[in-house]
C-alpha positions as CSV (number, residue, x, y, z in Angstrom):
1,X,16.7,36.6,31.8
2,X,17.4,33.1,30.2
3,X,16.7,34.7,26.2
4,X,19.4,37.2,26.2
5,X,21.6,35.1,28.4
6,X,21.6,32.7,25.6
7,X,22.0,34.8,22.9
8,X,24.9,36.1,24.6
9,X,26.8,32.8,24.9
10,X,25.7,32.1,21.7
11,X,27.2,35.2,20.3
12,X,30.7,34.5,22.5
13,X,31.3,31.1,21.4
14,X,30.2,29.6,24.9
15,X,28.3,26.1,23.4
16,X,28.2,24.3,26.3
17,X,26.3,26.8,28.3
18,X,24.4,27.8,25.5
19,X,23.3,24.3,25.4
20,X,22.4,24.3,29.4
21,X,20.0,27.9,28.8
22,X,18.7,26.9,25.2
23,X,17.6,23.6,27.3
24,X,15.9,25.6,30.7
25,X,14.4,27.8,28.6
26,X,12.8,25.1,26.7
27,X,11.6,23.3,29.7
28,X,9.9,27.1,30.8
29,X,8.2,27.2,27.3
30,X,7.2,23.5,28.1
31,X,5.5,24.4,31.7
32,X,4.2,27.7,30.3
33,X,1.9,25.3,27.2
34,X,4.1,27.0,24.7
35,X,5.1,23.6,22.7
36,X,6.5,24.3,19.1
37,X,9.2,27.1,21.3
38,X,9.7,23.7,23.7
39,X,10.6,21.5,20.9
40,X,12.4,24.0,19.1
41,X,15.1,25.0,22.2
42,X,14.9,21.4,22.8
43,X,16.5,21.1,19.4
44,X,19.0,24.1,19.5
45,X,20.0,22.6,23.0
46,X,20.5,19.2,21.6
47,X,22.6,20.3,18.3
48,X,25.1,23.1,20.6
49,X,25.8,19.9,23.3
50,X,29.0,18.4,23.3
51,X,28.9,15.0,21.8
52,X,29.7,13.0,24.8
53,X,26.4,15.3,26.7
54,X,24.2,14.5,23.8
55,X,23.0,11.0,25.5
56,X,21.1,13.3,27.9
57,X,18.5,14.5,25.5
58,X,17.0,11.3,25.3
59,X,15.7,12.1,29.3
60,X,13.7,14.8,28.5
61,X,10.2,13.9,29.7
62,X,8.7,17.3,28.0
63,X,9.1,15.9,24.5
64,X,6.8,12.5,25.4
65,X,4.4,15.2,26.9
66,X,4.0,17.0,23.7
67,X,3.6,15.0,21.2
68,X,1.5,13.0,23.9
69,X,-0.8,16.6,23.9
70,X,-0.3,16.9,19.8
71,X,-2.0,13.7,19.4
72,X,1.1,12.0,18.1
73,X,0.9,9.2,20.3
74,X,3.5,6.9,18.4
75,X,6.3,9.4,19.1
76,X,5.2,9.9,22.0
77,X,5.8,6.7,22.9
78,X,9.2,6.4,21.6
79,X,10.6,9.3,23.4
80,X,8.5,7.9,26.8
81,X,10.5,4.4,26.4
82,X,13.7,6.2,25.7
83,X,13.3,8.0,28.4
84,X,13.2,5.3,30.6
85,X,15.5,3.3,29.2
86,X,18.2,5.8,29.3
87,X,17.4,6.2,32.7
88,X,17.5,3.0,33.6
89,X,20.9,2.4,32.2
90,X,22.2,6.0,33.8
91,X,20.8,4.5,37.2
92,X,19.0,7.9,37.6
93,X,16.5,6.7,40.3
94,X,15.0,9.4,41.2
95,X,13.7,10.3,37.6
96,X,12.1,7.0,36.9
97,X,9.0,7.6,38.9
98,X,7.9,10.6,36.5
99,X,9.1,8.4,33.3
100,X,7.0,5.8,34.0
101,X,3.9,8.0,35.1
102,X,4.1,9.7,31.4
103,X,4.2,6.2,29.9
104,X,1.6,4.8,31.6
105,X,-0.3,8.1,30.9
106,X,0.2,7.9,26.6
107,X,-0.7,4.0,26.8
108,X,-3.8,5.1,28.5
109,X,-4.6,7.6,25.7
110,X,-3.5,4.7,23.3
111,X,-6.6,2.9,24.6
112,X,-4.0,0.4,26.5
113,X,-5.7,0.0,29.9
114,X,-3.9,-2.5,31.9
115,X,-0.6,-1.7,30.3
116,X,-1.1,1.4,31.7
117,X,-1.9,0.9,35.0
118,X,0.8,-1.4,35.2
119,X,3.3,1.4,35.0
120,X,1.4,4.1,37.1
121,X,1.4,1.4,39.8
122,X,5.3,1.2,39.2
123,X,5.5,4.8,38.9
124,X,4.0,5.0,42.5
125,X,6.0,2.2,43.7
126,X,9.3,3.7,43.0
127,X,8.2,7.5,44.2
128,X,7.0,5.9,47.6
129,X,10.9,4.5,47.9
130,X,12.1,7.8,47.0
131,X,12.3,8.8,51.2
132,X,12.0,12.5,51.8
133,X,10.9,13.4,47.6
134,X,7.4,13.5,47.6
135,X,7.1,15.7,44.1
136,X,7.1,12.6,42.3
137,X,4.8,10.7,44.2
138,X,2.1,13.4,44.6
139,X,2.5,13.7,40.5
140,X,1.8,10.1,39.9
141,X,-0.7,9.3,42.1
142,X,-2.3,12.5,40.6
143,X,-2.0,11.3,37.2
144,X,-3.2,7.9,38.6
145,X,-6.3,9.7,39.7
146,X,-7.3,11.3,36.3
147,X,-6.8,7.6,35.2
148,X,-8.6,5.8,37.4
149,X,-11.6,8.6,36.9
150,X,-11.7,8.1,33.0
151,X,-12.2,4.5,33.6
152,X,-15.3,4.9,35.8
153,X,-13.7,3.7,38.8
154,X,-14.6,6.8,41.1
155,X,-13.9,5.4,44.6
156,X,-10.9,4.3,43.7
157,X,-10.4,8.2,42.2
158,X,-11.6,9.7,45.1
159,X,-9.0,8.2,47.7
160,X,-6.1,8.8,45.8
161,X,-6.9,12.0,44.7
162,X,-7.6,12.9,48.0
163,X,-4.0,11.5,48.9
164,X,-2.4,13.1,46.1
165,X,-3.8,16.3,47.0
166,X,-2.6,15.6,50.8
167,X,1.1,15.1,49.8
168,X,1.6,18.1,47.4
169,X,0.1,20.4,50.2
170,X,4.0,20.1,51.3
171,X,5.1,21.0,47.6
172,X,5.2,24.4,45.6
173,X,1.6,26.0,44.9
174,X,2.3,25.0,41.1
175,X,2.3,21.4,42.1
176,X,-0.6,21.7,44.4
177,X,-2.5,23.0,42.0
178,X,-1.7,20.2,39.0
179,X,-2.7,18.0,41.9
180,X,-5.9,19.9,42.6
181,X,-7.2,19.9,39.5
182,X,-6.6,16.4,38.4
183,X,-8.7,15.1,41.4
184,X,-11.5,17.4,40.6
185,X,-13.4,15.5,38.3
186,X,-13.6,12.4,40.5
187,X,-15.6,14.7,43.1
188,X,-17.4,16.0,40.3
189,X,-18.7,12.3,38.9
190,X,-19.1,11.1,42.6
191,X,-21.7,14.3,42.8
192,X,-20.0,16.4,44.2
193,X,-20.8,19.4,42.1
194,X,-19.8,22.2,44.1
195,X,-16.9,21.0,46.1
196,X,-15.1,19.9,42.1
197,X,-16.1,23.7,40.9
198,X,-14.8,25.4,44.3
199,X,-11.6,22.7,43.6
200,X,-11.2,24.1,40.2
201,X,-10.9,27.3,40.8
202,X,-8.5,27.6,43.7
203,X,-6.3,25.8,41.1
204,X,-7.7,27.6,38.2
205,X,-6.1,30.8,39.9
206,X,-2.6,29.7,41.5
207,X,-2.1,28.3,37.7
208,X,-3.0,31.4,35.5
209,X,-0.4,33.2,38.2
210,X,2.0,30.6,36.7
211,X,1.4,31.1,33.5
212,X,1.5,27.1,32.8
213,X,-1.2,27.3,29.5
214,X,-1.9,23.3,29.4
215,X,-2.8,23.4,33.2
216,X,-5.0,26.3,32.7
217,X,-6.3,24.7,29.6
218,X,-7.5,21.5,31.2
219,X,-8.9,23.8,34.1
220,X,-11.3,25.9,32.0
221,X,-12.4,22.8,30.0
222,X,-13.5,21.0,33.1
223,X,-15.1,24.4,34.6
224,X,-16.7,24.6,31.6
225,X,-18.5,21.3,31.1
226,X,-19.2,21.9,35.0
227,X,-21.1,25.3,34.3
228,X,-22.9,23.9,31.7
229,X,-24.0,21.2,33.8
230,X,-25.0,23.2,36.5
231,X,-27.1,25.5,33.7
232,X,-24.5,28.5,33.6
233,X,-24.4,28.6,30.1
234,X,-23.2,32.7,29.8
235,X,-20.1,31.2,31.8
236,X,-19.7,28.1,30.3
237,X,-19.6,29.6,26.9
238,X,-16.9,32.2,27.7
239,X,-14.5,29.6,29.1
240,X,-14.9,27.4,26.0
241,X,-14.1,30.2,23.7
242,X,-10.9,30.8,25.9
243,X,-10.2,26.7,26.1
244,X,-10.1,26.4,22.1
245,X,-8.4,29.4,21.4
246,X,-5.6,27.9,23.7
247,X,-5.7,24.4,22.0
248,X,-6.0,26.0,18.4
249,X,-2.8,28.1,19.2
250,X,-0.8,25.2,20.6
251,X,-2.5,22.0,19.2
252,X,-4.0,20.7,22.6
253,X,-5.5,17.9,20.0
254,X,-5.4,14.9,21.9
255,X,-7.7,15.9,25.0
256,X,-10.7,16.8,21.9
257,X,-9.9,12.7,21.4
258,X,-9.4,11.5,25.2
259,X,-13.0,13.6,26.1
260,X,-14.3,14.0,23.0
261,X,-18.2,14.0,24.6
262,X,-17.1,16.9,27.0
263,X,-16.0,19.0,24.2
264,X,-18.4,18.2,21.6
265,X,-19.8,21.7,22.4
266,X,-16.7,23.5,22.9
267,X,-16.4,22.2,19.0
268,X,-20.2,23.6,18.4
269,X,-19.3,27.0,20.0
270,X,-16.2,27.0,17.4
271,X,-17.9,26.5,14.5
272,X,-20.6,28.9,15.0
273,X,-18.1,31.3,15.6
274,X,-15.2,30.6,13.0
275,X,-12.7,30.4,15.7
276,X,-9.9,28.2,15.1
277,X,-11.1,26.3,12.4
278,X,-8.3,24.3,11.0
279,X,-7.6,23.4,14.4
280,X,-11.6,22.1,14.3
281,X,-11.6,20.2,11.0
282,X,-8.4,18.5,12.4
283,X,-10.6,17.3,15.5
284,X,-13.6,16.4,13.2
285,X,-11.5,14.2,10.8
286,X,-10.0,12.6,14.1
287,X,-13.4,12.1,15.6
288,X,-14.7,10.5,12.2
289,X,-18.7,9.6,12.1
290,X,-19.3,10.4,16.1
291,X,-19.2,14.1,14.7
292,X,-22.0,13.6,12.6
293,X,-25.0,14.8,15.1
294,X,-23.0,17.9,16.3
295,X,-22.8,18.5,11.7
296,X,-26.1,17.8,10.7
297,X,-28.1,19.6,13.4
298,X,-25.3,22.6,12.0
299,X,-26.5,22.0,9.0
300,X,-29.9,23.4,9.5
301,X,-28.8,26.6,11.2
302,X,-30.1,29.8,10.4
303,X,-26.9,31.6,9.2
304,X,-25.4,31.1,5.7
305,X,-21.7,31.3,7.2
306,X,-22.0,28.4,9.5
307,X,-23.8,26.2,7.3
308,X,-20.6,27.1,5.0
309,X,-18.2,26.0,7.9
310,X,-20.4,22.8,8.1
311,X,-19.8,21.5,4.4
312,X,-16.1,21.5,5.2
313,X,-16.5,19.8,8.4
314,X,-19.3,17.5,6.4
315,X,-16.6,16.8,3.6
316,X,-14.2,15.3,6.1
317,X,-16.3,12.4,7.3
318,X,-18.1,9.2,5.7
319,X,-21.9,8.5,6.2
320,X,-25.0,8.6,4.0
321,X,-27.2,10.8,6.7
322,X,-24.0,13.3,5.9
323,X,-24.1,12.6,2.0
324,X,-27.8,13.6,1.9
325,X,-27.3,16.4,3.8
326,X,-24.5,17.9,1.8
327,X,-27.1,17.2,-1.4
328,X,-29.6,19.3,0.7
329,X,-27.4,21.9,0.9
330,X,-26.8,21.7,-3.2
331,X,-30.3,23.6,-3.2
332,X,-29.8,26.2,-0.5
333,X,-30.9,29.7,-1.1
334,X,-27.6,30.9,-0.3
335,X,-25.2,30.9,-3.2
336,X,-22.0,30.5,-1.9
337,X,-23.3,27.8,0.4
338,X,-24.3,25.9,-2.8
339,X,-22.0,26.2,-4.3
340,X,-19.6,25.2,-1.3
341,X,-21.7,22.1,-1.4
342,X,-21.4,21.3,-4.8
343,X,-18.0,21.7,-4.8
344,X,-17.5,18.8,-1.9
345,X,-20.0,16.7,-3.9
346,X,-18.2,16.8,-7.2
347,X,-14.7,16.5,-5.1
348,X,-16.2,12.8,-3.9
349,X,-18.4,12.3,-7.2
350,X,-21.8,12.1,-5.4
351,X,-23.5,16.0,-6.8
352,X,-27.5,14.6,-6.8
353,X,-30.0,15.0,-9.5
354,X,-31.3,18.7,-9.4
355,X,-34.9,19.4,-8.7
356,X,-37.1,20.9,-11.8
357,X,-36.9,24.5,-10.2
358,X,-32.9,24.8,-10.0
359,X,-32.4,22.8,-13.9
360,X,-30.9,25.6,-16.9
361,X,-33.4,26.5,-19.0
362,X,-31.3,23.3,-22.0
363,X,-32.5,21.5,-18.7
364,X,-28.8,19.9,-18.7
365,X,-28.2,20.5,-15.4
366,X,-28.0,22.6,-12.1
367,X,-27.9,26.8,-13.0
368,X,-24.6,27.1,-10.7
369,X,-21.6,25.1,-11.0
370,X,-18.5,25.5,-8.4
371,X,-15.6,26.9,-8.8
372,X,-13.3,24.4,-9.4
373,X,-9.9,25.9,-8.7
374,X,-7.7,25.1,-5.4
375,X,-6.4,27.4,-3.2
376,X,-3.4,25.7,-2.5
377,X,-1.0,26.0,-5.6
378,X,2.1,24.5,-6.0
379,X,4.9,25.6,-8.2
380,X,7.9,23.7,-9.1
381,X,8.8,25.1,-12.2
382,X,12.0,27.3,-11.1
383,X,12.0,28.3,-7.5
384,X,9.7,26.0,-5.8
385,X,6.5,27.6,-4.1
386,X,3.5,27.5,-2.5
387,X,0.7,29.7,-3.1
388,X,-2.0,29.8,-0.6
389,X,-5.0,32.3,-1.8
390,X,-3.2,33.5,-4.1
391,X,-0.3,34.6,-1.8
392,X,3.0,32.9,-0.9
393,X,3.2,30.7,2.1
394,X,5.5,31.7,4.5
395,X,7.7,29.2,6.2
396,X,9.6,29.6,9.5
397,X,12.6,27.4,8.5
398,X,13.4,26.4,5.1
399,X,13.7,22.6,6.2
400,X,9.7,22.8,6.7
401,X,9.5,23.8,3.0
402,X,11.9,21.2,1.6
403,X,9.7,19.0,4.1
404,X,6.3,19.8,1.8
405,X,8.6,19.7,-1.2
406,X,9.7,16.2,-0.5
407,X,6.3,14.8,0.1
408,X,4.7,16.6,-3.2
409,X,7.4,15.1,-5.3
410,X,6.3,11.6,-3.7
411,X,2.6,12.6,-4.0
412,X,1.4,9.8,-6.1
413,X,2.1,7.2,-2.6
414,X,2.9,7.3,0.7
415,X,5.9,7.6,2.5
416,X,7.5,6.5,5.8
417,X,8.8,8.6,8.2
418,X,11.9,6.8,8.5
419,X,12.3,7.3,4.8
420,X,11.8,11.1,4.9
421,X,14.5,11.4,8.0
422,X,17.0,9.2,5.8
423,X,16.5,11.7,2.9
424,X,15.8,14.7,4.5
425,X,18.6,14.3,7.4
426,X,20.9,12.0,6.4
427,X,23.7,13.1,8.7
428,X,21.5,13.8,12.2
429,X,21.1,10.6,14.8
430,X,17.2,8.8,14.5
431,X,16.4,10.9,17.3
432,X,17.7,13.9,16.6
433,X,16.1,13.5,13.0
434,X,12.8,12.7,14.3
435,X,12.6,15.5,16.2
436,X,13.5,17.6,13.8
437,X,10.8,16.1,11.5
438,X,8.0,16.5,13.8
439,X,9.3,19.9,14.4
440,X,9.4,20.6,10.9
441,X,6.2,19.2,10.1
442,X,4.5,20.9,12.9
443,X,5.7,24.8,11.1
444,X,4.6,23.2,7.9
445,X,0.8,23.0,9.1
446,X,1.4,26.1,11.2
447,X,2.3,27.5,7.3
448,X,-0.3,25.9,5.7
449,X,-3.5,26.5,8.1
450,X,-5.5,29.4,6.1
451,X,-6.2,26.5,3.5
452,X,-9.5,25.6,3.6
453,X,-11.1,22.3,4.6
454,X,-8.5,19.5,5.9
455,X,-4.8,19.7,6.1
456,X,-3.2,18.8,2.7
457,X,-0.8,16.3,4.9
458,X,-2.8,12.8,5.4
459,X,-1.2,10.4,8.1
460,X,-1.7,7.0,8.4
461,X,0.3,5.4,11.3
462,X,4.1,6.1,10.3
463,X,3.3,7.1,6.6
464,X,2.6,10.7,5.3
465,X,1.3,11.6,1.8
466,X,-0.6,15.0,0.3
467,X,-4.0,15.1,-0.5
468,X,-3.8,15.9,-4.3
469,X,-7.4,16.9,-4.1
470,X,-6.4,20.0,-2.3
471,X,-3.5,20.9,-4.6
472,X,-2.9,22.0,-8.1
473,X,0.8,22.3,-9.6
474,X,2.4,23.7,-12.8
475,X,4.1,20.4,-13.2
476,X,0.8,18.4,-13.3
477,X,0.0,21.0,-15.4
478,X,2.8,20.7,-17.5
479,X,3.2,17.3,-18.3
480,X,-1.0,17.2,-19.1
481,X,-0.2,19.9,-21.6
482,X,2.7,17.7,-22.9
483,X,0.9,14.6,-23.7
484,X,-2.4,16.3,-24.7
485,X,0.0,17.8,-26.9
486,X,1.1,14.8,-28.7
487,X,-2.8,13.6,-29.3
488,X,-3.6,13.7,-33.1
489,X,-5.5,17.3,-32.7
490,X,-5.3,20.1,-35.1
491,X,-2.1,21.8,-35.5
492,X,-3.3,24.8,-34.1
493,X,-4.3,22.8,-31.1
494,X,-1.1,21.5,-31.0
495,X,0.9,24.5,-31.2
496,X,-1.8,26.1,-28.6
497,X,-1.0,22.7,-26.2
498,X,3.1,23.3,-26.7
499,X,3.0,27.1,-26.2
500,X,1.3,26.8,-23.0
501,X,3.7,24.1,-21.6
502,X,6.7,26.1,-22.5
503,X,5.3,29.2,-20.9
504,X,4.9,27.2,-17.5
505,X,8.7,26.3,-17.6
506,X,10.3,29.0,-15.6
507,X,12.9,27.3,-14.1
508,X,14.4,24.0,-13.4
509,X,12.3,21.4,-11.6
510,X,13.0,22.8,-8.0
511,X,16.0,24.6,-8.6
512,X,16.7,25.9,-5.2
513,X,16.4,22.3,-3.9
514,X,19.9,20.6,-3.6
515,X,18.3,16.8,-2.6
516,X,19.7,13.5,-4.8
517,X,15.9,13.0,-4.9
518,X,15.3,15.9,-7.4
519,X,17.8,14.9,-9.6
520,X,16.2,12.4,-11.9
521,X,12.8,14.2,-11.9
522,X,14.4,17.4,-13.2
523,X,16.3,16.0,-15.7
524,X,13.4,13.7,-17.0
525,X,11.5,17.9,-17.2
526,X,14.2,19.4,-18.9
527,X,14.3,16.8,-21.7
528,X,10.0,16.7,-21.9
529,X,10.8,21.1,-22.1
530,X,13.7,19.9,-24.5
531,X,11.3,17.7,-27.0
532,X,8.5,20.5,-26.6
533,X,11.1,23.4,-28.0
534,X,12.3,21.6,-30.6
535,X,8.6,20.7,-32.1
536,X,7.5,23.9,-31.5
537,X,10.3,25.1,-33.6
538,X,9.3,22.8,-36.4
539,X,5.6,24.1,-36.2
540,X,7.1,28.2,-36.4
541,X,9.1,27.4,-39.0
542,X,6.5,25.0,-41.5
543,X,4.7,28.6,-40.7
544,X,7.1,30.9,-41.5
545,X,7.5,32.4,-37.6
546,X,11.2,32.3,-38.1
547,X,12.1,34.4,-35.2
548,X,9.6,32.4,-32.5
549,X,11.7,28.9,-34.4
550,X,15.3,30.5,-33.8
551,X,14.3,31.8,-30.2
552,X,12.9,28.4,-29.5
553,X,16.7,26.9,-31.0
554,X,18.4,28.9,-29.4
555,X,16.8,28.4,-25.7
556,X,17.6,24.3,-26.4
557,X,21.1,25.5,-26.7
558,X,21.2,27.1,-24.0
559,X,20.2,23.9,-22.2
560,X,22.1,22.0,-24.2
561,X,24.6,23.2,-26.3
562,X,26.3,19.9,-28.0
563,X,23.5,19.1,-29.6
564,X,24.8,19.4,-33.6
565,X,21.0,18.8,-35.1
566,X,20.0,21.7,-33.0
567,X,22.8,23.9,-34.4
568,X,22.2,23.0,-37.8
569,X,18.4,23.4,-38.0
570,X,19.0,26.7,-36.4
571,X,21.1,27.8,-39.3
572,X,18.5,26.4,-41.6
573,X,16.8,29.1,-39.7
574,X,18.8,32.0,-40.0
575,X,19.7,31.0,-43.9
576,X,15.7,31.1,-44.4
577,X,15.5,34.7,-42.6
578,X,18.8,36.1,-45.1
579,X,21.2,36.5,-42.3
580,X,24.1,34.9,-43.7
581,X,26.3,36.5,-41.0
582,X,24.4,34.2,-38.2
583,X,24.4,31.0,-39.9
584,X,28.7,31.3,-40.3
585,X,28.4,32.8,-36.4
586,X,26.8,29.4,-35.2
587,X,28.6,27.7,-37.5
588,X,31.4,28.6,-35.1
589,X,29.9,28.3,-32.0
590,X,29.3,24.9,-33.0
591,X,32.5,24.0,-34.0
592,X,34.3,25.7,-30.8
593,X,31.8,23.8,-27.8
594,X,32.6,20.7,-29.8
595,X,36.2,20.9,-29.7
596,X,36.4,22.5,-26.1
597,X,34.0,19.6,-24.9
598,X,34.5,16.5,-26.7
599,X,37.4,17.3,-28.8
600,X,35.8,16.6,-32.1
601,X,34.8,18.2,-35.1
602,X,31.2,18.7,-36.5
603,X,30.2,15.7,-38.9
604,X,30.6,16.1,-42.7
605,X,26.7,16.2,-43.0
606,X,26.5,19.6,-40.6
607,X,29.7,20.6,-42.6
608,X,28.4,20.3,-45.9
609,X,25.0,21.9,-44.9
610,X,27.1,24.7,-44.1
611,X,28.9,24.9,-47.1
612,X,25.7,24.7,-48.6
613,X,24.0,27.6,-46.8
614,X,26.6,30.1,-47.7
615,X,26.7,28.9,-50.9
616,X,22.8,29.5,-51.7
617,X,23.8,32.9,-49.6
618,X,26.3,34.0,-52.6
């Protein structure tokens, strides 16, 4: 009902309530684990608000919760402090007791113990003053409870999930059911095996009737590591599958990190599958070297495929148990798992000596050699682009392409996120902006996730920068051609070198892109494109390829047309080819662009060179 309800004010004019649906429906998407349709209505809401509403936005608990579950625990945190301080200053009472509960809950993932029982204690605090509302006080103690059972302190776990379970009994089944399910594990740790399974599934079910995917999610991860406890592996098995194709399709990345030994085998069941597994190498690179067991007994395994899915995994941690094992894998009897391995090698310099048996017969070196071309290919050359397997990416908003375009033309260093909102949304509030960014950045990985092996966008804290080993671009491309070009080489290899780069210009450096920041790098292009014409000309023309020099003149002019030594070499040109006609034509085009644009008339050396060409002419 809420969808075409909000098209429909949408459609009349009606912004305000537009604003009010775009924001419920958001906060359904939220309790239903659909995130990037959250933050997105969350967005729409906040942009079709009335200014004076637009204060409210910073209240919305949901957003601290996803980027919370995203693994994004720095904005998390800002919107979680915001939140409350907003709050605070609103006086809204009542809706402190959650705020704080999500707080304490990311500085607990933030590996910010006391901090963060600090505020679930003042989360609790506040609900119990809350008379007659116990929603918010079954919720925190709940919380509380998954707290205290992550730190080991079970009996502590057990009584107030026992309470929290006792005061939601009064609430909605949804409710009950969060509560449920977050005491579980306590019973489970304190031994009781069947009581948490029997707990876990009363919730399981009341949740999947709501349709609330996180819920469900952390449900089925719990019944799984239960199941494979109690030796049910057929059953354990199925649920993981189910778990990571819910956290794959909604990045659930940060419980991988909060309970990374629990899902070390949901991980294993993904990569012996293939499910998910850009969503994987995302939770391998996060989990660094306490991967490396789960890898190298992969790294053995009888098929081909998954010893494949292992180099990538292998590639995106340090280690020198992993190192060998990726120089094991150089001699595999499977090709394209050799060659997989050889590529990583040679990506991090460290391909091994081969063995007598895989040498060429020159005995120079190993008889395979990987393909060294990227998958990811960028072109900035005319309409900017991104070519993943050979096919254009697809983005869901144009912002999330300018987004990768901004952070490729800063490739060469990273960049801060306040420094991409100030240049990508100069006009939107910090918190507006932010969201949009993470938004943004969130449909550029989305676009980006067939490319193999890690995510081209590194993060380090508040600073974002491409991997440039996972990229090539016609720019790079470009400019090596230029300066290789300008090496004392044959002229053949010369002309070869210039041909090429004037082939890759098809455009403008990203011409669709209307940013200040494209400016000076696409005019520093158009003058290297500029300088490369112009000599090729000279090389057509000490050759006698007048019709390759005048095409080459006349596409400077084009670019350029006031420049008088172009015009005049390009009648040298057409004097040289016998068409006297052209040389008096651009003569005149010459003399009209310079009185139209500067006022002037061409210099008595162009004048007499003209006079000079018809002359030779009669």
């Amino acid at each position: 009902l809420l969808a075409p309800a909000l098209t429909n004010a949408e459609q009349e004019g009606e912004m305000h309530i537009a604003s009010w649906l775009a924001e419920r429906l958001g906060m359904l998407y939220y309790f239903q684990g659909d995130y990037s349709r959250a933050v997105e209505l969350h967005q729409r809401s906040a942009e079709m608000a009335p200014e004076q509403d637009r204060l409210s936005f910073s209240l919305r608990d949901s957003m601290a919760a996803i980027y919370h579950d995203w693994g994004d625990l720095e904005q998390a945190l800002d919107y979680a402090r915001g939140s409350i301080k907003v709050k605070e200053m609103l006086m809204l009472e009542e809706a402190l007791p959650y705020a704080y509960s999500q707080l304490a809950f990311i500085l607990a993932s933030m590996d910010k113990p006391e901090a963060a029982e600090q505020n679930f204690l003042h989360s609790i605090e506040l609900a119990h003053k809350m008379e007659g509302e116990k929603f918010f006080l079954a919720i925190s103690m709940a919380f509380y409870c998954r707290f205290l059972t992550d730190r080991g302190r079970l009996r502590e776990a057990f009584a107030t999930g026992e309470k929290a379970m006792e005061i939601s009994r009064g609430q909605s089944e949804f409710i009950h059911a969060v509560c449920t399910e977050m005491a579980a594990p306590a019973f489970i740790k304190e031994g009781e095996l069947q009581k948490g399974a029997d707990m876990l599934q009363k919730a399981l079910k009341s949740l999947e009737e709501s349709g609330a995917k996180y819920f469900i999610f952390y449900a089925r991860a719990f019944l799984a590591a239960l199941y494979r406890q109690q030796g049910c592996r057929a059953e354990a098995a199925q649920l993981a599958e189910s778990c990571l194709e819910m956290a794959g399709s909604e990045n659930y990345l940060q419980f991988f990190l909060s309970y990374r030994e629990m899902m070390i085998p949901v991980v294993r069941i993904g990569l012996l599958k293939g499910s998910e597994l850009d969503f994987l190498y995302e939770i391998i690179s996060k989990w660094g070297v306490a991967a490396a067991d789960l890898l190298l007994e992969l790294s053995q395994h009888e098929d081909p495929l998954v010893r494949e899915r292992v180099i990538t995994a292998m590639s995106l941690i340090e280690g020198e148990e992993i190192t060998r094992a990726l120089q094991n894998l150089v001699y595999d009897p499977h090709e394209k798992v050799r060659d997989r391995a050889l590529a990583e090698l040679a990506a991090s310099q460290k391909i091994p000596e081969p063995p007598e048996s895989s040498r060429n017969e020159d005995n120079t070196g190993p008889a395979f050699m990987p393909d060294q071309e990227t998958t990811l290919k960028v072109q900035c050359l005319g309409p900017f682009r991104v070519l993943l397997n050979g096919e254009e990416a697809t983005w869901r908003t144009a912002k999330a392409r300018d987004l990768f375009a901004y952070l490729f033309h800063y490739r060469e260093k990273p960049v801060l996120k306040d420094k991409i909102l100030e240049e990508l949304w100069p006009d939107s509030a910090i918190e507006r902006a932010s969201t949009l960014f993470h938004t943004n950045m969130y449909q550029l990985r989305q676009a980006l996730k067939s490319a193999p092996g890690k995510q081209p966008v590194k993060q380090q804290k508040k600073q974002y920068q491409l991997d440039q080993n996972l990229l090539s671009s016609d720019v790079d491309l470009f400019v090596a051609l230029a300066i290789s070009s300008e090496e004392k080489d044959s002229p053949a290899t010369e002309v070869t070198n210039l041909e090429q780069a004037v082939s890759l210009y098809r455009g403008e450096y990203m011409e669709d892109l209307d940013y200040p920041w494209v400016v000076a790098e696409r005019e520093r292009l158009n003058q290297i494109y500029l300088t490369l014409l112009e000599r090729l000309a000279h090389h057509y023309a000490e050759s006698e390829k007048l019709d390759q020099a005048a095409s080459c003149l006349r596409t400077i002019l084009q670019h350029n047309p006031l420049l008088e030594n172009t015009h005049a070499f390009l009648m040298k040109v057409y004097a040289r080819m016998g068409d006297r006609l052209a040389v008096m034509q651009q003569y005149q085009t010459l003399c009209r662009v310079l009185e139209e644009e500067l006022g002037i008339d061409p210099s008595p050396k162009t004048r007499n060179l003209y006079y000079e060409l018809c002359s030779e002419e009669e």
